[in-house]
C-alpha positions in Angstrom: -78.6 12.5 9.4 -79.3 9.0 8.8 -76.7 6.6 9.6 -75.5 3.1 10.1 -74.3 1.1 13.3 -73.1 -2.5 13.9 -74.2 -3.9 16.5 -73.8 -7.7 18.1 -77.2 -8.6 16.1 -76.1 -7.3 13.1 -75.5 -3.7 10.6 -78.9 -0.9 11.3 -79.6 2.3 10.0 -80.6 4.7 12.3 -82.4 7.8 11.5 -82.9 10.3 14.2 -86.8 11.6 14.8 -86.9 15.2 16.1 -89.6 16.2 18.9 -91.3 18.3 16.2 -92.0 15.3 13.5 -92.7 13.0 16.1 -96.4 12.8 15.8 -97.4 9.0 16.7 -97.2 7.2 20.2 -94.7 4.3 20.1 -93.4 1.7 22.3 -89.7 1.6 22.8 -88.9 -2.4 21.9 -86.0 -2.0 24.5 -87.1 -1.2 27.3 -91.3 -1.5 26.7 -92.1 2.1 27.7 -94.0 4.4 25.6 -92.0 7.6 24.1 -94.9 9.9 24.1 -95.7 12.0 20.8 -93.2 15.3 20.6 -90.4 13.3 22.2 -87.3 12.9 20.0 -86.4 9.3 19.5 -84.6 7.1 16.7 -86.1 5.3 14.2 -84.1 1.5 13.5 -83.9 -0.6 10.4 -82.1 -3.3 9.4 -79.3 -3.0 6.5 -79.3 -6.7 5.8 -82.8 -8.1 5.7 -83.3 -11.2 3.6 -86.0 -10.0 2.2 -84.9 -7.2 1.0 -85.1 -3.3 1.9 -88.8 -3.2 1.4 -89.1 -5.7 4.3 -86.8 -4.0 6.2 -88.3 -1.0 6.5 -91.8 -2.5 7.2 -90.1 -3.8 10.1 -88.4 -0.5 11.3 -88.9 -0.1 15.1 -88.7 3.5 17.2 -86.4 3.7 20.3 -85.8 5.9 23.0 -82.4 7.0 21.5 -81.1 6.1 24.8 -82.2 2.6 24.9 -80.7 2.3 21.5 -77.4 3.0 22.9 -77.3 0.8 25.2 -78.8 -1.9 23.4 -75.8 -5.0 22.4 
């Protein structure tokens, strides 16, 4: 279920996170607010890190999925 969007800032891969494998609390870096454990989210990476994709996903970031949308 994992795919990729372009956005303004650049090409992400987006994996959704159901409610039943989200285990951690995590703070949505669009809007600040916590998505609670058991609360389906996404999980965002970049496609094109210079780094490489190592460093990419060390840098991968949850979202409420609707903040993601709505995100340029």
């Amino acid at each position: 279920m994992k795919r990729t969007e372009q956005k303004r800032s650049g090409t992400w891969m987006v994996q959704p996170s159901g409610a039943a494998s989200a285990e951690k609390v995590y703070t949505c870096p669009g809007c600040g607010g916590t998505i609670a454990s058991g609360v389906a989210h996404v999980v965002v990476w970049r496609t094109d890190h210079f780094l490489g994709d190592d460093a990419a996903l060390s840098e991968r970031r949850h979202w409420h999925t609707r903040c993601w949308r709505i995100e340029p």
